[in-house]
C-alpha angles and dihedrals in degrees: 000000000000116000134192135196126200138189119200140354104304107029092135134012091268102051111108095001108166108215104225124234088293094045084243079271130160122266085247154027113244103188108005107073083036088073094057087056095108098065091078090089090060119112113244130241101026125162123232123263130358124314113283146072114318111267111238102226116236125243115236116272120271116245102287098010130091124279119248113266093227134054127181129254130207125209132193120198142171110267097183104055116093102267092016134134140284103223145307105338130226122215129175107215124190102232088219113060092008093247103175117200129167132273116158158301131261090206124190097058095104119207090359093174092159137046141183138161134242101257084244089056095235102105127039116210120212130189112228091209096202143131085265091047108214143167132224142202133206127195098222088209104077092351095248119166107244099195140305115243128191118244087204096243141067122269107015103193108166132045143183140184116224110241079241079065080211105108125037112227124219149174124215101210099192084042115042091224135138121217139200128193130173130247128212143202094281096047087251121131144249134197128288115288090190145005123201124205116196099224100164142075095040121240126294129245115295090018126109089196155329116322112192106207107164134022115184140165118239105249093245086055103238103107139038115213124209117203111207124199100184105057102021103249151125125222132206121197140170119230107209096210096208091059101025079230123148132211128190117233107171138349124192122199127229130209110308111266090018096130106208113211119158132024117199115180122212109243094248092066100222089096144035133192122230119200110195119210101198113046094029098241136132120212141201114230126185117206133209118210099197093059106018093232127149125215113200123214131201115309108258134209129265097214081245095138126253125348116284096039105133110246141155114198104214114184142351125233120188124166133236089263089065091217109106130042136201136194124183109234114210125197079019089056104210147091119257113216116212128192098218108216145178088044091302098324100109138033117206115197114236103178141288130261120205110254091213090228147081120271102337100216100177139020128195136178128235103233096263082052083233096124131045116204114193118188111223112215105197099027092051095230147111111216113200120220129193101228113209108238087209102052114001101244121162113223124165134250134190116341123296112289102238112249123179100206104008114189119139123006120198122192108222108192 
């Protein structure tokens, strides 16, 4: 583990690095659009969701009155890839048993392989993870497409919205470039009021560059994190929300050829969670608000099987209680189930259940936490779990909701 501490704007090389028009990226992606190979076996031209008429998804219940039986669920898939999708698509969903039914596609928003809302709920954000990297934003009212804005890089995969709800967060995968954009009054965006490039520490082994993969907010709001793939490491920035400006404070390196991919806190904001995709390990992090360093502990197991199985941990889920923890396996095709202890500072494995899909790339809560909803990527799904309150336990329930493309799936309500 190697960790540095700045102080200032332009400690390092690296530090405030401004990507070009291009991000400074490769000419290619070595290992990204590899792992979308598998769609090539699906079956173009397929609808979303089960036969049927489409589902109308319910509104939350009034204060004293019964919630709605049905949400609404948002999916991002990959619209470029043979068999893929059209769009982002819409899914009623009954918050009881998980039934997921159509109900829609926002079309026009092209390789939307991540989502997230507007912290007020009225405008969803995608990624358009292209060679010509771009963001888009979408008004939830009538669904209207608010504008398309360039992240400055190629492949943009992971997006965030600040808790100002005032800049839109984003990672540059070919890149390995961070990007910021400003939000207005509407929920519609502006251009980018800086772009990052992760010059340093070079790349690790195996890797031609940076690939940025993750970029969060702390959950005190004082930092933003950055989770790179291509050179093992970990960034912490500070966002100045007048400018939209970030600075980087600190970095701290993993295991070489870790692969760090995806960073998930504990609510209670002491501790995060790192999957990494490359060496399929899971690690312990503890995290100090004051100064926004990490600390990384000893790499842990998947539940994948014995070493050599080839797996790619995607992303990490834990719940507001902060007592149980997911991560999507792919190649191993499950979900591991974690008990979280010592008030977030260990993870103890307590098993794996089969996902019943292909390469589960994102998983996503409905707001009890009751249900537990995992796109698959390859097999062009989302399958829908009841997750147990007392002990965290994953169960199924109903078959797998056909998804061309699935990528990312967000539970809206």
């Amino acid at each position: 583990m190697v960790t540095s501490r700045e102080r200032g704007a332009g400690a390092e090389e690296g530090t405030g690095a401004r990507a070009g028009a291009d991000g400074g990226g490769a000419p290619h992606a070595p290992r990204r659009r590899g792992l979308l190979k598998g769609f090539a076996g699906l079956a173009a031209g397929v609808a979303f969701g089960e036969p049927g008429e489409p589902g109308e998804p319910g509104e939350p219940g009034e204060p004293g009155k019964p919630a709605a039986r049905t949400g609404l669920v948002l999916l991002g898939t990959y619209t470029s890839v043979p068999g893929g999708g059209t769009g982002i698509g819409l899914a009623a969903y009954d918050r009881q048993t998980g039934r997921m039914t159509a109900a829609g596609t926002i079309e026009g928003v092209a390789d939307a392989s991540y989502l997230a809302l507007h912290p007020r709920g009225h405008t969803l954000y995608a990624v358009n993870e292209q060679q010509d990297g771009s963001v888009t934003a979408v008004r939830m009212a009538d669904h209207r497409i608010l504008g398309t804005r360039s992240t400055g890089g190629a492949l943009p995969c992971h997006l965030s919205v600040h808790p100002s709800g005032r800049w839109l967060l984003s990672a540059n995968y070919l890149s390995g470039s961070v990007a910021v954009h400003p939000i207005d009054g509407t929920g519609a965006l502006g251009e980018p009021s800086d772009v990052v490039a992760h010059l340093v520490p070079p790349p690790g082994p195996g890797q031609e560059s940076a690939h940025a993969h993750q970029i969060v907010t702390s959950p005190d709001g004082r930092h933003v994190l950055a989770v790179d793939l291509g050179n093992d490491t970990v960034y912490t920035y500070r966002l100045d929300t007048t400018t939209g400006r970030l600075a980087r404070i600190a970095y701290v390196s993993l295991a070489p050829g870790a692969g760090p991919r995806h960073l998930t806190f504990h609510p209670r904001g002491r501790f995060a969670y790192l999957a990494n995709e490359l060496d399929d390990t899971v690690v312990v992090c503890a995290y100090d608000p004051a100064t926004g360093d990490l600390s990384p502990g000893p790499a842990q197991p998947t539940g994948s099987g014995p070493r050599g199985t080839v797996n790619h941990p995607a992303q990490l889920l834990v719940g507001k209680t902060g007592r149980f923890a997911y991560l999507a396996n792919r190649g191993h095709n499950s979900i591991a189930h974690y008990a979280v202890e010592a008030a977030g500072a260990k993870l103890r494995l307590l098993g794996t259940v089969p996902v019943r899909g292909d390469f589960p790339r994102h998983l996503a809560f409905s707001p009890d936490e009751r249900l537990l909803f995992a796109a698959n990527q390859r097999s062009g799904s989302v399958s829908v779990f009841r997750a147990d309150p007392g002990n965290g336990r994953l169960s199924p329930s109903g078959a797998p909701y056909r998804v061309p493309g699935a990528a990312c799936t967000l539970v809206h309500f």
